[in-house]
PyMOL commands that place a pseudoatom at each C-alpha (Angstrom):
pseudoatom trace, name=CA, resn=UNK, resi=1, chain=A, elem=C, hetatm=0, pos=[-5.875, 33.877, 133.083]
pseudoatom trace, name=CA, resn=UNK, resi=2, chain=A, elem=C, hetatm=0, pos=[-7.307, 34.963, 130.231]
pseudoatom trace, name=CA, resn=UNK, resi=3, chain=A, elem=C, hetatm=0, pos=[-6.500, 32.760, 126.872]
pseudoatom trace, name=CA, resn=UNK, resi=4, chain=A, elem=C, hetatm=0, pos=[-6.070, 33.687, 123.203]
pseudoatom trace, name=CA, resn=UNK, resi=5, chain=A, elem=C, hetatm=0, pos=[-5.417, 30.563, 121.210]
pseudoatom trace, name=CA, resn=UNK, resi=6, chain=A, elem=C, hetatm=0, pos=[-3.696, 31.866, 117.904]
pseudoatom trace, name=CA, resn=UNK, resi=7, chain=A, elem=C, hetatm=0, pos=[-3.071, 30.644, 113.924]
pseudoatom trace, name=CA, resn=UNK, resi=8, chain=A, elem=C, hetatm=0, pos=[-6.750, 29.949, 113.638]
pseudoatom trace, name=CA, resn=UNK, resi=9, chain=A, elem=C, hetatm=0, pos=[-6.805, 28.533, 109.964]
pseudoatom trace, name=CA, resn=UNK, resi=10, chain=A, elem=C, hetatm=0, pos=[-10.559, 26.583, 109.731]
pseudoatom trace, name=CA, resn=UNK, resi=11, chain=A, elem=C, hetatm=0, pos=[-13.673, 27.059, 111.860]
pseudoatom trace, name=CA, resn=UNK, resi=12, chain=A, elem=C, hetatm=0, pos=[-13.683, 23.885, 113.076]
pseudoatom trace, name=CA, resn=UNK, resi=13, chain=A, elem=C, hetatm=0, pos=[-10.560, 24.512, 114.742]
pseudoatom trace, name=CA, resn=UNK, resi=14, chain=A, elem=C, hetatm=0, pos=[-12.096, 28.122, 115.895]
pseudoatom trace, name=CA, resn=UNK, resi=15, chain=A, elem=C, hetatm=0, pos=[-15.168, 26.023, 117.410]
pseudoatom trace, name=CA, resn=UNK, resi=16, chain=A, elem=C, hetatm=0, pos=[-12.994, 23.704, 119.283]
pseudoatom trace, name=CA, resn=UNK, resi=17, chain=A, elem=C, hetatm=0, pos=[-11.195, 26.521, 120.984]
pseudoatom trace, name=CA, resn=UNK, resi=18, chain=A, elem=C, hetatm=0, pos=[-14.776, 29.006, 121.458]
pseudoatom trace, name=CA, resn=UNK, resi=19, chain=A, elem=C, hetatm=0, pos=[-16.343, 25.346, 122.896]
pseudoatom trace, name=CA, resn=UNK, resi=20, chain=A, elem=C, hetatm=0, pos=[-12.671, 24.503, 125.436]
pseudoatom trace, name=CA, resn=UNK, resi=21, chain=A, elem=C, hetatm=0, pos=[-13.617, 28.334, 126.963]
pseudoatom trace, name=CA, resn=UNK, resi=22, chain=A, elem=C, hetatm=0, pos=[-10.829, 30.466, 124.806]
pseudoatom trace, name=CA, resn=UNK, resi=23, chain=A, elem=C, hetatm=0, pos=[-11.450, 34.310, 125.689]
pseudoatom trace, name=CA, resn=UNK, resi=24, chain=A, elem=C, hetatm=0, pos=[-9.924, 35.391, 122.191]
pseudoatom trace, name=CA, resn=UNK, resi=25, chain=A, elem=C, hetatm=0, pos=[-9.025, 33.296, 118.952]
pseudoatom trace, name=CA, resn=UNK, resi=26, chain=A, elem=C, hetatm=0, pos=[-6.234, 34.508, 116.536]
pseudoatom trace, name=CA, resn=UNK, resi=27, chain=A, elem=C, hetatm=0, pos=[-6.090, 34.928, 112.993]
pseudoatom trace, name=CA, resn=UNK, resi=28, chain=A, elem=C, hetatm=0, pos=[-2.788, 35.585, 111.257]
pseudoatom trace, name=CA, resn=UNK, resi=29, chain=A, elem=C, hetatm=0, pos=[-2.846, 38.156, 108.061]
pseudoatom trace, name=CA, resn=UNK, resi=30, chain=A, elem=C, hetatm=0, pos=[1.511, 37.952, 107.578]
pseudoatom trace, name=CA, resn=UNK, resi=31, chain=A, elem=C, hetatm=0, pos=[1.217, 35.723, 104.068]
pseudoatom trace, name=CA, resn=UNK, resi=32, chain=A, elem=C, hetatm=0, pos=[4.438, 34.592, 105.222]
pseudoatom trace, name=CA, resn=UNK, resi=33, chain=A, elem=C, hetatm=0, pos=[3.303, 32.507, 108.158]
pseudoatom trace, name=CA, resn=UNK, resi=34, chain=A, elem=C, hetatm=0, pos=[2.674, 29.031, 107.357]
pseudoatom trace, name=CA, resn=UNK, resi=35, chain=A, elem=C, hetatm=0, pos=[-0.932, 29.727, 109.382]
pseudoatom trace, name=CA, resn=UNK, resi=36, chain=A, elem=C, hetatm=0, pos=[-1.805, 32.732, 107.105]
pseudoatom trace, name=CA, resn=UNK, resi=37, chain=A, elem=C, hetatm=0, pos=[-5.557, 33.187, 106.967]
pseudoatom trace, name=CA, resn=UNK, resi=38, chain=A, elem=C, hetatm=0, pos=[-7.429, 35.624, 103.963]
pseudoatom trace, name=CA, resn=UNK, resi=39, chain=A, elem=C, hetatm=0, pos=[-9.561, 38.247, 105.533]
pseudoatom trace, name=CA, resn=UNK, resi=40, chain=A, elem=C, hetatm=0, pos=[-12.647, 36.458, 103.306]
pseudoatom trace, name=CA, resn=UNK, resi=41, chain=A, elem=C, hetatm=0, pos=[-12.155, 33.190, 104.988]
pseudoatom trace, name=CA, resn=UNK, resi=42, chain=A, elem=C, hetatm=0, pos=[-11.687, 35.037, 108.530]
pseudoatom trace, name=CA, resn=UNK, resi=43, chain=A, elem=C, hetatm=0, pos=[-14.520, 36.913, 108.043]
pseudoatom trace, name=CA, resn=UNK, resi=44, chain=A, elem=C, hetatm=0, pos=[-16.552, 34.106, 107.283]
pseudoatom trace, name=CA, resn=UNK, resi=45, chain=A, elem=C, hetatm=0, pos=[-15.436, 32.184, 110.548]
pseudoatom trace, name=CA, resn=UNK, resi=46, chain=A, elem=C, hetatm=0, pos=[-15.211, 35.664, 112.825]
pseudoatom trace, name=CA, resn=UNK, resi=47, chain=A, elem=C, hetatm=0, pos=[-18.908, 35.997, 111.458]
pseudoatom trace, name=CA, resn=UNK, resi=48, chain=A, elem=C, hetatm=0, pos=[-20.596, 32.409, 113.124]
pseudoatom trace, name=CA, resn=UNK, resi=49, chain=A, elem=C, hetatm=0, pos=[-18.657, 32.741, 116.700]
pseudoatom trace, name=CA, resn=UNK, resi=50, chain=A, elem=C, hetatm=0, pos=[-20.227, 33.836, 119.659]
pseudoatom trace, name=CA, resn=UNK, resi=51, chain=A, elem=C, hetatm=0, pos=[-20.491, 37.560, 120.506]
pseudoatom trace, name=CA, resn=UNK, resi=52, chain=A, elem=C, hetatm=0, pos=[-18.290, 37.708, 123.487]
pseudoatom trace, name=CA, resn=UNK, resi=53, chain=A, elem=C, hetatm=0, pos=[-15.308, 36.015, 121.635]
pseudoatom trace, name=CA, resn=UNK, resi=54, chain=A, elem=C, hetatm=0, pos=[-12.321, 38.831, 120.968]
pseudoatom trace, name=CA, resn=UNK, resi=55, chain=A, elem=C, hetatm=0, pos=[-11.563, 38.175, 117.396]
pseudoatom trace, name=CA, resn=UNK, resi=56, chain=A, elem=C, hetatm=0, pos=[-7.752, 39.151, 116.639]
pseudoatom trace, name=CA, resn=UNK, resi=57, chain=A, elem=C, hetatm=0, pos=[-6.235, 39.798, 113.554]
pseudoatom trace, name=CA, resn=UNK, resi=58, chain=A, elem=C, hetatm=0, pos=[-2.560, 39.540, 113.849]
pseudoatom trace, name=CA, resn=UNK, resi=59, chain=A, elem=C, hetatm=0, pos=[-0.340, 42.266, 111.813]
pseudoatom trace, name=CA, resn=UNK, resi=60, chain=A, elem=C, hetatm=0, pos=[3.349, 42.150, 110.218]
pseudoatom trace, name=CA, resn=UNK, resi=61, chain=A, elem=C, hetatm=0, pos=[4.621, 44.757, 108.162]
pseudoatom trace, name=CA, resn=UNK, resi=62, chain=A, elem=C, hetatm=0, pos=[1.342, 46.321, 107.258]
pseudoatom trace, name=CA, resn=UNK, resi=63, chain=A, elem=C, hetatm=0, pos=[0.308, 49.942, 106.778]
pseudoatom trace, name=CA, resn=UNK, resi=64, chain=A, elem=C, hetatm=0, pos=[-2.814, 51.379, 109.231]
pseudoatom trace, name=CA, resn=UNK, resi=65, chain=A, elem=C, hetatm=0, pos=[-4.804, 51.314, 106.204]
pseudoatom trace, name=CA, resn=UNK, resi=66, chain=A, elem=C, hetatm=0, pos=[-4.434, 48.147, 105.254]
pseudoatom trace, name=CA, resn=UNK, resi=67, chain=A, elem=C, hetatm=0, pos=[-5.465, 46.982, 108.775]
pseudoatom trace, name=CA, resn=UNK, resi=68, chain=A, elem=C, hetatm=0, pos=[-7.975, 48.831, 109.273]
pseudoatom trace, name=CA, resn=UNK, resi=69, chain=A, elem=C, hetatm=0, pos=[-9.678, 47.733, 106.118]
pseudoatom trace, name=CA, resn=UNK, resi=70, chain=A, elem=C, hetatm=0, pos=[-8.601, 43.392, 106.931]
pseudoatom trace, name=CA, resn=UNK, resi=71, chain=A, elem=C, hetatm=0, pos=[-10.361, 44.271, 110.363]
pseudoatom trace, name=CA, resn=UNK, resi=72, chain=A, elem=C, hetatm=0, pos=[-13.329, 46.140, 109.033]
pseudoatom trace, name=CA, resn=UNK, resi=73, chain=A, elem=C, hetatm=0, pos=[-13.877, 43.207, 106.498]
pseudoatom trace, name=CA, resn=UNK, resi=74, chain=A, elem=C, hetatm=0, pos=[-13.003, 40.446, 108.878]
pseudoatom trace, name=CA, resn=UNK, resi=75, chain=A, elem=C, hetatm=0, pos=[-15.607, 42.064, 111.852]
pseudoatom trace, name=CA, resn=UNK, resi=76, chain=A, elem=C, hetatm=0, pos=[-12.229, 41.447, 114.303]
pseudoatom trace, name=CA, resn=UNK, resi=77, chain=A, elem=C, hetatm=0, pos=[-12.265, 43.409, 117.471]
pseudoatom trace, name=CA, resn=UNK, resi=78, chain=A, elem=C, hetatm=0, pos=[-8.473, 43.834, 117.981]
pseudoatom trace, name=CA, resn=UNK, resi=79, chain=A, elem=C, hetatm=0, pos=[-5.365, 44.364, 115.658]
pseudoatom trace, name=CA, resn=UNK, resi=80, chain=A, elem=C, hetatm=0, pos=[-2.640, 42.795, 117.230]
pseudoatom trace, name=CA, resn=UNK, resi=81, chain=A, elem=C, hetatm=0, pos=[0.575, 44.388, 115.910]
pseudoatom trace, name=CA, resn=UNK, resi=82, chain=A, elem=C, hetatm=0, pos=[3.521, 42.241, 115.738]
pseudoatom trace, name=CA, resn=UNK, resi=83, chain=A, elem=C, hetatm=0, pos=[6.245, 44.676, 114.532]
pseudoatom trace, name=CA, resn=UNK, resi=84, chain=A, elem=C, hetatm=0, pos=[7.681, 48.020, 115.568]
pseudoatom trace, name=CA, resn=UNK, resi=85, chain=A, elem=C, hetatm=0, pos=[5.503, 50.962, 114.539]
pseudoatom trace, name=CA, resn=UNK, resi=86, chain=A, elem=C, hetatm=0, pos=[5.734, 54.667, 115.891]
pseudoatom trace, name=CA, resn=UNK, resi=87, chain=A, elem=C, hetatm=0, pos=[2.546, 56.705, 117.725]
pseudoatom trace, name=CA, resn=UNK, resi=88, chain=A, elem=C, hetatm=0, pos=[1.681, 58.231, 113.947]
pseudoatom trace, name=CA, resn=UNK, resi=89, chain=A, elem=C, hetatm=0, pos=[1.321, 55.048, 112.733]
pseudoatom trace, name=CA, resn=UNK, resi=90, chain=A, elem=C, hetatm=0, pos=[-1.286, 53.845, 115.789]
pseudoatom trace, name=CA, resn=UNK, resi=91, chain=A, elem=C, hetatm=0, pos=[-2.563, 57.313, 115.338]
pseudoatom trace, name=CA, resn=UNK, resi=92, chain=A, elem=C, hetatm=0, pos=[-4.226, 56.115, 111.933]
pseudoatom trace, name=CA, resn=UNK, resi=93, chain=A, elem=C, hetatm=0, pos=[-5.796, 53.280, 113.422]
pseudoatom trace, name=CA, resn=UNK, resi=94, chain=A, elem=C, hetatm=0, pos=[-9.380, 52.755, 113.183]
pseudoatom trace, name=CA, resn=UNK, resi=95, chain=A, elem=C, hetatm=0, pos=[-9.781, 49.489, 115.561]
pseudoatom trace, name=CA, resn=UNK, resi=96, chain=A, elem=C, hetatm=0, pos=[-8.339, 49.246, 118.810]
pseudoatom trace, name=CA, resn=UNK, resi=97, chain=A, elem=C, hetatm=0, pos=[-5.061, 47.501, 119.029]
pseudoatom trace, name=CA, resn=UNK, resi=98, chain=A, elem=C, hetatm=0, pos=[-2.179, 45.675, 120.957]
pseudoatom trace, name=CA, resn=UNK, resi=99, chain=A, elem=C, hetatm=0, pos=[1.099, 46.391, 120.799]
pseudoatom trace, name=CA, resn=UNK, resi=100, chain=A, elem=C, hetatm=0, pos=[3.914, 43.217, 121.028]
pseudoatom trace, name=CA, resn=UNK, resi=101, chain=A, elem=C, hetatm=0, pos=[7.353, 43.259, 122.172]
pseudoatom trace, name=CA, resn=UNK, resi=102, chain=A, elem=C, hetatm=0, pos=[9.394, 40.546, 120.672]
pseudoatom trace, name=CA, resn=UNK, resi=103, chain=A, elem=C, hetatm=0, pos=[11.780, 40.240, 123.802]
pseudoatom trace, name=CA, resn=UNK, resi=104, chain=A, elem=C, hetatm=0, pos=[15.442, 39.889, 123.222]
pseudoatom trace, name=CA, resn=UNK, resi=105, chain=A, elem=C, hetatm=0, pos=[16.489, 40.976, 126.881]
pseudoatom trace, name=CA, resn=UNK, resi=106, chain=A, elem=C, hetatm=0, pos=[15.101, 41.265, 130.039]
pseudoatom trace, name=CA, resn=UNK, resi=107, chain=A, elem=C, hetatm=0, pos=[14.812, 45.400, 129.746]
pseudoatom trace, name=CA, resn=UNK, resi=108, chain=A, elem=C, hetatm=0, pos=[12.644, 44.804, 126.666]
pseudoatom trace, name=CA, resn=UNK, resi=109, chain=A, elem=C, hetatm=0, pos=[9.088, 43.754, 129.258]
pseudoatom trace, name=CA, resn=UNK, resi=110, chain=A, elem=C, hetatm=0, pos=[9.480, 46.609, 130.738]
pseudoatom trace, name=CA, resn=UNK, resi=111, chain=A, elem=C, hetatm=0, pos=[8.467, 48.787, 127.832]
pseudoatom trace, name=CA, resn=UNK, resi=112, chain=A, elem=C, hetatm=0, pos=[4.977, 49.994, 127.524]
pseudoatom trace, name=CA, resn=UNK, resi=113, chain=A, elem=C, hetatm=0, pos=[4.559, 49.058, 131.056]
pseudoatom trace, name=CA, resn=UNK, resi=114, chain=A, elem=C, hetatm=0, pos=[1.487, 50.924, 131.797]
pseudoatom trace, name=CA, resn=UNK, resi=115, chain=A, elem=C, hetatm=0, pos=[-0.269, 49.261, 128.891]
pseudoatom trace, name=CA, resn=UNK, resi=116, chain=A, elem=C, hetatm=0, pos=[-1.842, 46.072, 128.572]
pseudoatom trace, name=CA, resn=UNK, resi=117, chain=A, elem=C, hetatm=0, pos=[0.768, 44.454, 125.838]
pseudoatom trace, name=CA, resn=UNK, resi=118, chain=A, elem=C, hetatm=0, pos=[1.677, 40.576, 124.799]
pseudoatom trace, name=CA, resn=UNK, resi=119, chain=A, elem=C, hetatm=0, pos=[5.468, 39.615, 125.408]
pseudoatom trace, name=CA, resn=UNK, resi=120, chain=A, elem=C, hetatm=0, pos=[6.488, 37.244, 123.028]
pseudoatom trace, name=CA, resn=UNK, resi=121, chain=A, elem=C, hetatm=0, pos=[10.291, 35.600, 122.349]
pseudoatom trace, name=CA, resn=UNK, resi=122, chain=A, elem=C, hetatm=0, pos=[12.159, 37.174, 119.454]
pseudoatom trace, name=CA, resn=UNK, resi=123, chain=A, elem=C, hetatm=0, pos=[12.135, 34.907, 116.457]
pseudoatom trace, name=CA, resn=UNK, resi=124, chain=A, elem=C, hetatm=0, pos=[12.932, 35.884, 112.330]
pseudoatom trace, name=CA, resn=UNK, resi=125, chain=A, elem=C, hetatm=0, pos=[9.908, 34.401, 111.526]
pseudoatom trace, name=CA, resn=UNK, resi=126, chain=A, elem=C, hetatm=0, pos=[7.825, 36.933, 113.898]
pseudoatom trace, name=CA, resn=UNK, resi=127, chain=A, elem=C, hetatm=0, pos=[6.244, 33.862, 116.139]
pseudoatom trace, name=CA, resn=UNK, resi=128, chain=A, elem=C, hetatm=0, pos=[4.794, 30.508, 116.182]
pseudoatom trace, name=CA, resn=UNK, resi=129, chain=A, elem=C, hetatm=0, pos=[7.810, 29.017, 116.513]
pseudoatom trace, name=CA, resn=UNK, resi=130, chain=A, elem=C, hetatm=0, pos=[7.433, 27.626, 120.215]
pseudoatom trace, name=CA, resn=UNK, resi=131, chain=A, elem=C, hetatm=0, pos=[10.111, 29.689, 121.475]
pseudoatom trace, name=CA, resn=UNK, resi=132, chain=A, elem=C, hetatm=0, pos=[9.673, 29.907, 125.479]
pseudoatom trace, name=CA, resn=UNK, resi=133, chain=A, elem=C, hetatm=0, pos=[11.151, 33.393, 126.903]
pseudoatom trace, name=CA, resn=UNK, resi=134, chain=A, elem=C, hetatm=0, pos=[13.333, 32.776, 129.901]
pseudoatom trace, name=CA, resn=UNK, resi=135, chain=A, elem=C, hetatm=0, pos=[10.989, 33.447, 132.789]
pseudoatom trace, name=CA, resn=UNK, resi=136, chain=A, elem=C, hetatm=0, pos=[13.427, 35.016, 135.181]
pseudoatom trace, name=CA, resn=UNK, resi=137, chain=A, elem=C, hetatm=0, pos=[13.057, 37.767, 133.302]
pseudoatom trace, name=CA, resn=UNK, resi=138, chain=A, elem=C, hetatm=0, pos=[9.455, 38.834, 134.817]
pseudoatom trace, name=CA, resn=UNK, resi=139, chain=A, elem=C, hetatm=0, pos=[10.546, 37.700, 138.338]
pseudoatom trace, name=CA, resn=UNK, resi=140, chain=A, elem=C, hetatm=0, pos=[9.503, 41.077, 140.692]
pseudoatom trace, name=CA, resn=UNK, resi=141, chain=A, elem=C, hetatm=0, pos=[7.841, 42.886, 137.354]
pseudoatom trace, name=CA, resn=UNK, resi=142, chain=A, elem=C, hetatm=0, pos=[4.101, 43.728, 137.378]
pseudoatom trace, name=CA, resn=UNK, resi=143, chain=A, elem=C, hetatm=0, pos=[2.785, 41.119, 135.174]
pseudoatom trace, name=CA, resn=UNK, resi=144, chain=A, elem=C, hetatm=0, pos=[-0.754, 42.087, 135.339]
pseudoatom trace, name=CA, resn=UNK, resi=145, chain=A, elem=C, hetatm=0, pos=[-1.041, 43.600, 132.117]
pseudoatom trace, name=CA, resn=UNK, resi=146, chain=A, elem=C, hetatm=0, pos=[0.924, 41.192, 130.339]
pseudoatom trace, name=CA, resn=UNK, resi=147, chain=A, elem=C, hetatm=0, pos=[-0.520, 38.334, 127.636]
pseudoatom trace, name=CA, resn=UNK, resi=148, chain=A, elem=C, hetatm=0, pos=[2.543, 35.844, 127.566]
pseudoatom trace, name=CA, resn=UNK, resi=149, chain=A, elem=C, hetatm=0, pos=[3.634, 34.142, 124.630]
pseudoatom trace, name=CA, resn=UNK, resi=150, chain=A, elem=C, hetatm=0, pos=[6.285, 31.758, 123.240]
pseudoatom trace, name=CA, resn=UNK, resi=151, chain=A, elem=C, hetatm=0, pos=[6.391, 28.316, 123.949]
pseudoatom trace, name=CA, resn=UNK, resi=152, chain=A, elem=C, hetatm=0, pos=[3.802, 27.884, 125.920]
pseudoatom trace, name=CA, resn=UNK, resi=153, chain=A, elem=C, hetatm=0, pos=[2.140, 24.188, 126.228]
pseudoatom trace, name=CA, resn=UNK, resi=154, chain=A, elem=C, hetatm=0, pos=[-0.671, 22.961, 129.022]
pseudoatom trace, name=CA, resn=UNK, resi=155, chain=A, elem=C, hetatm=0, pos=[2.032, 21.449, 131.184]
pseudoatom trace, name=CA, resn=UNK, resi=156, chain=A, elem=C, hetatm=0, pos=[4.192, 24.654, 131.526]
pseudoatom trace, name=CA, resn=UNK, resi=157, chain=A, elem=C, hetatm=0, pos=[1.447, 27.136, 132.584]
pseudoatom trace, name=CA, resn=UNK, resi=158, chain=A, elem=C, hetatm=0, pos=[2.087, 25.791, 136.275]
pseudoatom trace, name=CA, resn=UNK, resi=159, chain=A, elem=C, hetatm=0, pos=[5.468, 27.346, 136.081]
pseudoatom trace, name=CA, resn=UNK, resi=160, chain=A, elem=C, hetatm=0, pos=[4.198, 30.745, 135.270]
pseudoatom trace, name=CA, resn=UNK, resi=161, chain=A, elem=C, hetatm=0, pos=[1.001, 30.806, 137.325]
pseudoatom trace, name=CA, resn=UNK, resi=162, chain=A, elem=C, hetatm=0, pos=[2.753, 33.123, 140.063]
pseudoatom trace, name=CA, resn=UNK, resi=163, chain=A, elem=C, hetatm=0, pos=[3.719, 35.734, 138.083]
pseudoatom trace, name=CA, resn=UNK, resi=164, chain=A, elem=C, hetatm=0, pos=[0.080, 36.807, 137.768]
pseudoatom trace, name=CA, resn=UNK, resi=165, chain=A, elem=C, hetatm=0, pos=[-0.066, 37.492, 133.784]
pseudoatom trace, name=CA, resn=UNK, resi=166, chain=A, elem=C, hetatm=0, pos=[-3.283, 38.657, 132.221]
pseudoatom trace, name=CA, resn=UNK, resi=167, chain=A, elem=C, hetatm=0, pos=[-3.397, 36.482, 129.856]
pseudoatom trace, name=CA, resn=UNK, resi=168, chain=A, elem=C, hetatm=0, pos=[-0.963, 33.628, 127.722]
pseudoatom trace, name=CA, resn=UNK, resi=169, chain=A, elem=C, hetatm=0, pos=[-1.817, 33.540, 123.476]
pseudoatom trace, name=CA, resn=UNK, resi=170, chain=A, elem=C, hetatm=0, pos=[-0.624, 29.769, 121.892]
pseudoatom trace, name=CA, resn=UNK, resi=171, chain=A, elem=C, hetatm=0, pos=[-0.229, 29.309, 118.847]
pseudoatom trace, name=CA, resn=UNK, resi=172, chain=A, elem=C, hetatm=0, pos=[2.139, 25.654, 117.793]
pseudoatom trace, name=CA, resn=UNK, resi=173, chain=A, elem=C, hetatm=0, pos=[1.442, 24.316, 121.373]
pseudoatom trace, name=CA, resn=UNK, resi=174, chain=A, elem=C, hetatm=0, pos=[-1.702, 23.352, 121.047]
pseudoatom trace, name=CA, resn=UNK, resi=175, chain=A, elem=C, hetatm=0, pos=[-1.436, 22.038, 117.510]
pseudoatom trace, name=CA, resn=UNK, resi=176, chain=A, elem=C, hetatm=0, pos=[-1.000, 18.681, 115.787]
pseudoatom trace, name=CA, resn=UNK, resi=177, chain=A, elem=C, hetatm=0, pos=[0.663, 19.969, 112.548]
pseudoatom trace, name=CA, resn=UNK, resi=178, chain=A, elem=C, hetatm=0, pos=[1.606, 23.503, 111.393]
pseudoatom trace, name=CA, resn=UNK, resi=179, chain=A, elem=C, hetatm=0, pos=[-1.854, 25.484, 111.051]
pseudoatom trace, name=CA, resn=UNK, resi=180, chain=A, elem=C, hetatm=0, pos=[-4.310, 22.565, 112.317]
pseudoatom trace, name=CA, resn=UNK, resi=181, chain=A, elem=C, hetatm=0, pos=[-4.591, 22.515, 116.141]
pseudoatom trace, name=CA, resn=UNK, resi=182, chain=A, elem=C, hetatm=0, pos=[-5.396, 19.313, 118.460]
pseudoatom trace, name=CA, resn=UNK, resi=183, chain=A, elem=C, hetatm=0, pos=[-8.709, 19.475, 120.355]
pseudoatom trace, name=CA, resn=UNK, resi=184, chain=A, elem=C, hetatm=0, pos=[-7.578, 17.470, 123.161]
pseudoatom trace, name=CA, resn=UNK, resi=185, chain=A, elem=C, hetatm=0, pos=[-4.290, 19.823, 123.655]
pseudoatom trace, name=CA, resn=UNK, resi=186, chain=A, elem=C, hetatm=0, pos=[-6.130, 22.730, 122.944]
pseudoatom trace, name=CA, resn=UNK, resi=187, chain=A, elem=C, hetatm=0, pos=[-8.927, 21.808, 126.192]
pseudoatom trace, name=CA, resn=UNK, resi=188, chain=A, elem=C, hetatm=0, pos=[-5.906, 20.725, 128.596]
pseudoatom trace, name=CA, resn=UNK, resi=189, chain=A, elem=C, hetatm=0, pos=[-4.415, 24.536, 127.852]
pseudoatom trace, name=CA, resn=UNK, resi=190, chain=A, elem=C, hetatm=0, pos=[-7.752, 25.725, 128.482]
pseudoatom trace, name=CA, resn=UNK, resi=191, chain=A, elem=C, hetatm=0, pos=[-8.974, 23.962, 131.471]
pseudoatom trace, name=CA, resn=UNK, resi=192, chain=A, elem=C, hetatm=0, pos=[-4.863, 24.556, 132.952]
pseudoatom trace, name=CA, resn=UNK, resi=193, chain=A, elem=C, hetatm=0, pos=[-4.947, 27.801, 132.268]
pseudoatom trace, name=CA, resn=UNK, resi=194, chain=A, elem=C, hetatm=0, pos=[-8.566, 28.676, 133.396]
pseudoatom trace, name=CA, resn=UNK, resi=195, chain=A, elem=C, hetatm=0, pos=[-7.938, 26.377, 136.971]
for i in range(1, 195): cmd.bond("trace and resi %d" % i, "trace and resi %d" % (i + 1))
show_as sticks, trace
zoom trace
């Protein structure tokens, strides 16, 4: 499985996560999140990580040219968009993106099923919450295009390794306080998810 560890706030934190094997790191533009990043200090981090780390900029409430100009700045290689837009919105992107569904019901994974999209539980607060989705939901769905989200910690990726997900993105589970993550939790994930 691919991993995106997410609510990257420091560089030290994005080192530990580049150095435990993470495939993408996260950085979170929504000034409302207590793990809100500025596009200088994101481009500064984005900027002395490897080349084959996906750098994510993750997107709530903003207009396409807004993102496009945080991911242009930022040098991130995927907008990650957290709310509901419409195809003239993604039509004005400049950066490739990935669309979320914040699942409320089972129907709601099946939408954009022949794209590659992240599933994440339905909070207020638009994530990082550690809300786990209820994982009968995916039973008989094709999961292979699916980053899973929500609740996620190294000791439950056992119970989802069967349902052949893409990837999983975490965010709180791998932290030790809001917006600082744990190095030991976030190599556990990373070695769990990657055995």
């Amino acid at each position: 499985m691919r991993v995106k560890i997410c609510g990257i706030t420091s560089l030290k934190d994005a080192l530990i996560a580049v150095e435990a094997g993470a495939d993408a790191v996260g950085f979170i533009f929504y000034a409302k999140s207590p793990r809100y990043i500025t596009p200088k200090a994101a481009k500064h981090i984005s900027s002395l990580l490897p080349p084959f780390v996906q750098k994510v900029g993750v997107f709530v409430n903003e207009n396409p040219k807004s993102i496009n100009k945080i991911c242009k700045k930022a040098k991130l290689n995927l907008a990650q968009i957290h709310f509901d837009v419409d195809d003239r919105f993604l039509s004005k992107l400049k950066t490739t993106y990935i669309k979320v569904i914040r699942a409320k019901q089972k129907s709601d994974i099946g939408r954009y099923a022949n794209e590659y999209r992240l599933v994440d539980a339905f909070v207020e607060s638009f994530g990082g919450e550690g809300k786990r989705l209820d994982l009968s939901w995916f039973e008989g769905a094709d999961c292979s295009k699916i980053i899973l989200a929500g609740g996620l910690e190294a000791d439950t990726l056992e119970s989802i390794r069967a349902f052949g997900f893409y990837g999983v993105d975490v965010n709180s589970g791998v932290e030790k306080e809001r917006g600082v993550k744990d190095a030991e939790k976030v190599h556990n994930f990373i070695k769990s998810a990657k055995d």
